[in-house]
Backbone as JSON Lines, residues from 0, in Angstrom:
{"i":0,"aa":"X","n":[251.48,98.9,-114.01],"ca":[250.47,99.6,-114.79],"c":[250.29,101.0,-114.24]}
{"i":1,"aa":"X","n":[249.98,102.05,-114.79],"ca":[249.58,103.09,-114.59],"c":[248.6,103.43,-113.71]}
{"i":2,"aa":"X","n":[248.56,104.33,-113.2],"ca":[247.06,104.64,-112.13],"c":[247.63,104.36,-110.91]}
{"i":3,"aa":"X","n":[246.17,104.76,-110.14],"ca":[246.46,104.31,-109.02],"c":[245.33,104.06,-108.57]}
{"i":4,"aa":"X","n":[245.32,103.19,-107.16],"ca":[244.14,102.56,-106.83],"c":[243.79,101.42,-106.84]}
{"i":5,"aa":"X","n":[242.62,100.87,-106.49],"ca":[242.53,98.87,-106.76],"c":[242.47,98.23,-107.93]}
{"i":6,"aa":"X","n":[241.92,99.54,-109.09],"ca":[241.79,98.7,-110.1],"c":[242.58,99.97,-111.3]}
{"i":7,"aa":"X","n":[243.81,100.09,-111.42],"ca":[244.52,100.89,-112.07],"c":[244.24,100.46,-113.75]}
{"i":8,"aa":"X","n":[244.16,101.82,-114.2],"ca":[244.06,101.37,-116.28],"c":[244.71,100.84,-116.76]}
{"i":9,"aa":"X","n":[244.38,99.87,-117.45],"ca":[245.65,99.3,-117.77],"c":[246.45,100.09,-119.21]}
{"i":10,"aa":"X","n":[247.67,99.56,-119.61],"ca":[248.55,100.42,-120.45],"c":[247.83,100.47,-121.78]}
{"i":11,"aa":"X","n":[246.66,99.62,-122.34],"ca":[246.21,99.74,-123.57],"c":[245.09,101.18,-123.53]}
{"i":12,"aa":"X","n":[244.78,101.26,-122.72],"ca":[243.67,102.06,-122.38],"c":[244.32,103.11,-122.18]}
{"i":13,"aa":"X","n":[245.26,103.33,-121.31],"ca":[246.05,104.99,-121.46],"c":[246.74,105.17,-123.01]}
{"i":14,"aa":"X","n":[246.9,104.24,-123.94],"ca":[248.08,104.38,-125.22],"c":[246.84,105.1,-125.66]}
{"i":15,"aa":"X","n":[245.81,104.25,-125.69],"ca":[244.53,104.62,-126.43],"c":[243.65,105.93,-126.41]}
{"i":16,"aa":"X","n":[243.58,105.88,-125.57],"ca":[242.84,107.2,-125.01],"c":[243.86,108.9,-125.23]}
{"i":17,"aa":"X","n":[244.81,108.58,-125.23],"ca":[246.22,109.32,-125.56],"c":[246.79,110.2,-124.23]}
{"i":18,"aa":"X","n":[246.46,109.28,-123.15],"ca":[247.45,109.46,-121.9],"c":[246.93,108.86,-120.64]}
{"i":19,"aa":"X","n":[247.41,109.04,-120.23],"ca":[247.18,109.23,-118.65],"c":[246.72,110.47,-117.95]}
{"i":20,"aa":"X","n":[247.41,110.68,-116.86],"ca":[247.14,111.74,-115.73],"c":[247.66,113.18,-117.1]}
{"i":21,"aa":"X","n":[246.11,113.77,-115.88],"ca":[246.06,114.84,-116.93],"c":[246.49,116.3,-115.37]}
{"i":22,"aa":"X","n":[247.49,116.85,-115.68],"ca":[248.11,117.68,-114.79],"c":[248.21,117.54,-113.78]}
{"i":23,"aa":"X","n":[249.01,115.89,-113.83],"ca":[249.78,115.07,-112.66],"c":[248.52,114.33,-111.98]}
{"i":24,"aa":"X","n":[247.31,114.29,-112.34],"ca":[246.3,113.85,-111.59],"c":[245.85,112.84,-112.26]}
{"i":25,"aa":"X","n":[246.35,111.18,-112.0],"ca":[245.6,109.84,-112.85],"c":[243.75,110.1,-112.68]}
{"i":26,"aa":"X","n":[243.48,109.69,-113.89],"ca":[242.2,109.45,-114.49],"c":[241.09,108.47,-112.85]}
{"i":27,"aa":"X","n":[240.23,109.33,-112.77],"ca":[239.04,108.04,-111.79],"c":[237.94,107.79,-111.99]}
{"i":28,"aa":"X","n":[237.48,106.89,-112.11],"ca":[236.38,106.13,-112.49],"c":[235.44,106.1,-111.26]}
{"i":29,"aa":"X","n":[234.54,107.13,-110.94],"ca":[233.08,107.05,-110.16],"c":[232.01,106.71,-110.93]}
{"i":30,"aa":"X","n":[231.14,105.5,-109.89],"ca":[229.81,104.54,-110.49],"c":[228.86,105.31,-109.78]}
{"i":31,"aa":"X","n":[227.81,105.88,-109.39],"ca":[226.21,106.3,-109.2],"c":[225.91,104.7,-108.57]}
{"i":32,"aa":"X","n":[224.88,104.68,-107.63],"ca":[224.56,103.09,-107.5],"c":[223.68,103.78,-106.43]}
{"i":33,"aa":"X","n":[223.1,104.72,-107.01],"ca":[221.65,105.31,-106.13],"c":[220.52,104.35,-106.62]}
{"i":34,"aa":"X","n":[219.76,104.03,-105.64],"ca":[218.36,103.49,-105.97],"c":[217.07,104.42,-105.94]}
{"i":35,"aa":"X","n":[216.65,104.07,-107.3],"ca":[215.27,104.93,-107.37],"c":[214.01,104.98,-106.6]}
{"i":36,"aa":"X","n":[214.19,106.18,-105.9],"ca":[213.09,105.93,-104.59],"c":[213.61,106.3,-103.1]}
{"i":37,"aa":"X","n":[214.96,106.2,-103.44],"ca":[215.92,106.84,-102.1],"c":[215.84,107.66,-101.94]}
{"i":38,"aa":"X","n":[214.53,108.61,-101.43],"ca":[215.28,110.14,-101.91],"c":[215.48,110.9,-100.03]}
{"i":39,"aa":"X","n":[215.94,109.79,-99.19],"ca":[216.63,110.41,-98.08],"c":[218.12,110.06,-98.56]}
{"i":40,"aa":"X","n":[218.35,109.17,-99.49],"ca":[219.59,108.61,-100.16],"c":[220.25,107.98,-98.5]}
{"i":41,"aa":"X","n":[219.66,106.84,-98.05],"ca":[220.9,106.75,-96.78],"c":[221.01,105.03,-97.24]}
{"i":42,"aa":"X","n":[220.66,104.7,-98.68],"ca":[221.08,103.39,-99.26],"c":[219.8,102.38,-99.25]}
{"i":43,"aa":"X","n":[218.97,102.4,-98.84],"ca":[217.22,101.48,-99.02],"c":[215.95,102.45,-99.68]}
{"i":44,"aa":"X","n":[215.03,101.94,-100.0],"ca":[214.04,102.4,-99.98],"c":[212.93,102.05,-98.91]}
{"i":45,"aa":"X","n":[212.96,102.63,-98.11],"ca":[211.69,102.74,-96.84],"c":[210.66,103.72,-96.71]}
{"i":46,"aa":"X","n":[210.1,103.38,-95.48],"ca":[209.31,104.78,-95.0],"c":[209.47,105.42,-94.93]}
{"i":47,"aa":"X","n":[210.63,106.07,-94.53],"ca":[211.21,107.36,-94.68],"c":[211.33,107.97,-95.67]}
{"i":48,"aa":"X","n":[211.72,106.88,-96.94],"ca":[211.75,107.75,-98.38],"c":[210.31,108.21,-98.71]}
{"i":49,"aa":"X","n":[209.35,107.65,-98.25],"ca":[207.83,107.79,-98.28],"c":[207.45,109.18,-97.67]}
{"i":50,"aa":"X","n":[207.88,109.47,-96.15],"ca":[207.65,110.81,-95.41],"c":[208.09,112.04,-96.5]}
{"i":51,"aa":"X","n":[209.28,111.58,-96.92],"ca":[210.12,112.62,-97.76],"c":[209.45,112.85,-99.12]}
{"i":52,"aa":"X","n":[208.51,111.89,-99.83],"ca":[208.04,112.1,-100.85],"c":[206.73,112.67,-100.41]}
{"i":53,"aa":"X","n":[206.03,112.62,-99.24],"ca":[205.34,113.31,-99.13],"c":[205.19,114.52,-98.56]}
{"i":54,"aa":"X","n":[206.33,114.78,-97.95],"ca":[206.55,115.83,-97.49],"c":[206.67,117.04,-98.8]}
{"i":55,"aa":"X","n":[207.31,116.61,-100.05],"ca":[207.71,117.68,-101.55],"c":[206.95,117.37,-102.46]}
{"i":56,"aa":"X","n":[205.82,116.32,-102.26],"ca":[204.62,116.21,-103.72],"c":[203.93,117.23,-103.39]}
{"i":57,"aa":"X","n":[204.18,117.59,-104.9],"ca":[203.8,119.06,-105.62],"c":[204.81,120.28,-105.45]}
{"i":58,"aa":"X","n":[205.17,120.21,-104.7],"ca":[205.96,121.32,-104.19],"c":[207.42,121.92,-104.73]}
{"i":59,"aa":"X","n":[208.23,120.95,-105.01],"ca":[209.25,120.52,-105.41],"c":[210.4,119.59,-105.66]}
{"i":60,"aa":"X","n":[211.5,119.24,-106.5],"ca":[211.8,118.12,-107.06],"c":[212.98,117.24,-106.32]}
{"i":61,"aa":"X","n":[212.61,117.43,-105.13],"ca":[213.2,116.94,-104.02],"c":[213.36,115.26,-103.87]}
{"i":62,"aa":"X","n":[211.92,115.08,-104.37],"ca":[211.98,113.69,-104.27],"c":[211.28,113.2,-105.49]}
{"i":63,"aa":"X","n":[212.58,113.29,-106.75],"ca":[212.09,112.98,-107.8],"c":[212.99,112.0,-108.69]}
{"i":64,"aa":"X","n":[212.22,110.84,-108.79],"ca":[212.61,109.11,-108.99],"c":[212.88,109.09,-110.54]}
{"i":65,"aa":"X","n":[212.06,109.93,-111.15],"ca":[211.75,109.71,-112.8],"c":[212.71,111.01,-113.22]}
{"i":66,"aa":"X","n":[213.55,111.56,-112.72],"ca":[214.33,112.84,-113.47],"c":[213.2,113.93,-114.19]}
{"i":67,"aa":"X","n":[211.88,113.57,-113.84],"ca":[211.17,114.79,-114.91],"c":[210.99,116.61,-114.1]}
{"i":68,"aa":"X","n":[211.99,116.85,-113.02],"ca":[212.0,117.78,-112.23],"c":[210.78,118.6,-111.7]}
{"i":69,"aa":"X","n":[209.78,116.78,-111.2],"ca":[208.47,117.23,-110.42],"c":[208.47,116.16,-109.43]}
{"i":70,"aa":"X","n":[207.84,116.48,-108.03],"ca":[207.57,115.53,-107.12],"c":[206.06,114.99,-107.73]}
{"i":71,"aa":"X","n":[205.69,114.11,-108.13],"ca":[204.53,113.59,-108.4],"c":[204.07,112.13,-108.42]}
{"i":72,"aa":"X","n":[203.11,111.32,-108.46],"ca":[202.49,109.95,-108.41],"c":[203.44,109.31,-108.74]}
{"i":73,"aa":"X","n":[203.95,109.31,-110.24],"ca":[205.04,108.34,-111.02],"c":[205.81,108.59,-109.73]}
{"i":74,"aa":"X","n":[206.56,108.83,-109.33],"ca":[207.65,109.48,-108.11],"c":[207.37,108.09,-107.24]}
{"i":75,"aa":"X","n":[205.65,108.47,-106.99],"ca":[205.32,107.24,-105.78],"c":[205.51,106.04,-106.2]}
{"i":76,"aa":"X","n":[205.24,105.46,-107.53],"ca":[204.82,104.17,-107.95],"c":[206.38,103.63,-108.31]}
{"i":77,"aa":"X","n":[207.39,104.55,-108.78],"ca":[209.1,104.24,-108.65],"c":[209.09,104.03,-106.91]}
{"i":78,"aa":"X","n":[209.15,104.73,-106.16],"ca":[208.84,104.12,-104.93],"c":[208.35,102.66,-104.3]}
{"i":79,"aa":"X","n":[207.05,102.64,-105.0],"ca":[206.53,101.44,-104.05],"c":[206.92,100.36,-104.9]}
{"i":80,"aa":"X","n":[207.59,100.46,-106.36],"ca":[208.09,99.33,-107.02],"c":[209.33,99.05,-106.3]}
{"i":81,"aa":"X","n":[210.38,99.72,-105.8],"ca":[211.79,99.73,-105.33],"c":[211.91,99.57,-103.75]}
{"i":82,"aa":"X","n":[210.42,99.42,-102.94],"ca":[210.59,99.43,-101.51],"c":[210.65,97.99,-101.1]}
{"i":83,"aa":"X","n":[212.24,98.51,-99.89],"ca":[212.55,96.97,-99.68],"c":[212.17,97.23,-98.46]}
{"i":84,"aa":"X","n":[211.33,97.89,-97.6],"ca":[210.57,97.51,-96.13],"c":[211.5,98.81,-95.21]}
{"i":85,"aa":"X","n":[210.93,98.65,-93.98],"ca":[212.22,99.07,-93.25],"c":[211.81,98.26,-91.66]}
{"i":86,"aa":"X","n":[212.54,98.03,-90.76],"ca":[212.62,97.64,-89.64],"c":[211.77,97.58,-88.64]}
{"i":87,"aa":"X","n":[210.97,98.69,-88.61],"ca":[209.32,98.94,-87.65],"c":[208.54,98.19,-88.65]}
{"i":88,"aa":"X","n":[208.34,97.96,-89.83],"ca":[207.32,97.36,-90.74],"c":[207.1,95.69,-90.32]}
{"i":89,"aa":"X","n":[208.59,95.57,-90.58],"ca":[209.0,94.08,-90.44],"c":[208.83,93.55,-89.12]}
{"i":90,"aa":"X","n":[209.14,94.09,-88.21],"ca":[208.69,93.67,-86.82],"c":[207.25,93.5,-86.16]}
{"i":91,"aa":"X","n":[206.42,94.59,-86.77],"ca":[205.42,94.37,-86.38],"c":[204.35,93.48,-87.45]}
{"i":92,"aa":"X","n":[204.9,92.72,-88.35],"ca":[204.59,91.53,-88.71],"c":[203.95,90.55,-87.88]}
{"i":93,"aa":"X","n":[202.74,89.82,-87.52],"ca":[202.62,88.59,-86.86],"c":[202.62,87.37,-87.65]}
{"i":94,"aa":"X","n":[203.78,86.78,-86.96],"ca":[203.85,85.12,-87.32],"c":[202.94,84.07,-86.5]}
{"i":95,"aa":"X","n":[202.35,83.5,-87.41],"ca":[201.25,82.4,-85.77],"c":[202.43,81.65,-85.35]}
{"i":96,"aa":"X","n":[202.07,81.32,-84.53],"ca":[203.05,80.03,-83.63],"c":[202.5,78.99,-84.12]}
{"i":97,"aa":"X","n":[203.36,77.72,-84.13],"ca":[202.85,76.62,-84.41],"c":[201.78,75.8,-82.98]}
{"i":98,"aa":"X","n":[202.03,76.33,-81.69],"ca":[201.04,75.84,-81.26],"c":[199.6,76.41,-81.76]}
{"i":99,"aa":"X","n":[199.63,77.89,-81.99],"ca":[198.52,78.27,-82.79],"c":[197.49,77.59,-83.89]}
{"i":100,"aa":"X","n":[198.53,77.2,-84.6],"ca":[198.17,76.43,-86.02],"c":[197.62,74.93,-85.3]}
{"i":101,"aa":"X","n":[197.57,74.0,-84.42],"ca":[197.62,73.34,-84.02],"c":[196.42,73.15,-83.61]}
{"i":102,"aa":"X","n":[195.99,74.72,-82.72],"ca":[194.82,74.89,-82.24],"c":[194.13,75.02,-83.25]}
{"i":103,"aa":"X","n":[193.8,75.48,-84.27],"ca":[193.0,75.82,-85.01],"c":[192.96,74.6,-85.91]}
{"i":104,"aa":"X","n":[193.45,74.01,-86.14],"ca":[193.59,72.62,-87.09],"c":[192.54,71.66,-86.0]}
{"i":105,"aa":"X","n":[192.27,71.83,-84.81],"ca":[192.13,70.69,-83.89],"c":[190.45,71.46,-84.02]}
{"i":106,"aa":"X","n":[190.46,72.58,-83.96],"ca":[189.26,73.01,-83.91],"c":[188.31,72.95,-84.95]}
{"i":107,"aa":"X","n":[188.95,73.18,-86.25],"ca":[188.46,72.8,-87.62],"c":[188.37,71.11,-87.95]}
{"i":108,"aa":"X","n":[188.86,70.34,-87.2],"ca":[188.84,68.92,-87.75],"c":[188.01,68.28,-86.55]}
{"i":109,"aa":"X","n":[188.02,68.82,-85.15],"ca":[187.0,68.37,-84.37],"c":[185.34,67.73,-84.61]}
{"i":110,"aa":"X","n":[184.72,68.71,-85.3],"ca":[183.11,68.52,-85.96],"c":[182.99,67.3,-86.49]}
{"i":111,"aa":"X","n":[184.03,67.3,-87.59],"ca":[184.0,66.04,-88.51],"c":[184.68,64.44,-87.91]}
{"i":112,"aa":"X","n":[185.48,64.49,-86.92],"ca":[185.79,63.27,-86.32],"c":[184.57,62.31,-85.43]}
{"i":113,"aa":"X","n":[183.89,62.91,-84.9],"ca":[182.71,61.97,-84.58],"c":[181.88,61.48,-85.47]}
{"i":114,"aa":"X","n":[180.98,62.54,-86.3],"ca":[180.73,61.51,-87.79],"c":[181.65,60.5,-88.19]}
{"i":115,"aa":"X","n":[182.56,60.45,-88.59],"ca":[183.36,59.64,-89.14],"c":[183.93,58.33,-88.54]}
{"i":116,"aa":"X","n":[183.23,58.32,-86.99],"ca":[183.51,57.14,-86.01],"c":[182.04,56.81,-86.18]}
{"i":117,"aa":"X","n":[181.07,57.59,-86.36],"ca":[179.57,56.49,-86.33],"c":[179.64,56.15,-87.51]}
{"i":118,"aa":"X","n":[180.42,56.44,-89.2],"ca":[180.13,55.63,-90.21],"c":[181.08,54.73,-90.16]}
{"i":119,"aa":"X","n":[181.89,54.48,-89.58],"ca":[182.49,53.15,-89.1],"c":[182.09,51.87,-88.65]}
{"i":120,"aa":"X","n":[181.75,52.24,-87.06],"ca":[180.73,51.22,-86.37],"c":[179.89,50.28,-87.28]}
């Protein structure tokens, strides 16, 4: 087949189109696969894209999510719809421990276990 590369045109598509390589140079196919809200563009949406949007709201269209060539709110809210976290966020997360949970289950069910041995008796 014609082309070159991993995924070369195939021969219906060059008959069709009415060639191939256009002054010795085969045809290439580039995809965009930016996410809205990237606007350090280094592939996530984080805090950083956050510093950067606040660093150009109002100012200029630096960090602009909606194509309307303004840094503004909509900008933010494409943002905080598209933010997948970043690494300092996630870490400083607290998980209880399960001895935690344990304690507090023992402490909350404590009160009520002695009643419940004198309506026995």
């Amino acid at each position: 087949q014609p082309g070159l590369g991993i995924f070369p045109y195939p021969q219906w598509y060059l008959k069709e189109s009415g060639g191939g390589a256009v002054n010795g140079i085969p045809p290439t196919l580039e995809i965009d696969v930016t996410i809205s809200g990237d606007f350090d563009e280094d592939g996530d949406v984080d805090s950083f894209d956050l510093a950067e949007w606040q660093l150009r709201y109002g100012v200029d269209s630096g960090a602009d999510a909606d194509s309307d060539n303004d840094s503004d709110g909509e900008d933010f809210l494409i943002w905080q719809k598209n933010y997948t976290g970043s690494g300092a966020l996630v870490a400083s997360l607290v998980v209880p421990e399960p001895a935690s949970i344990f304690l507090i289950t023992t402490i909350l069910v404590s009160p009520i276990r002695p009643r419940l041995l004198r309506e026995y008796r």
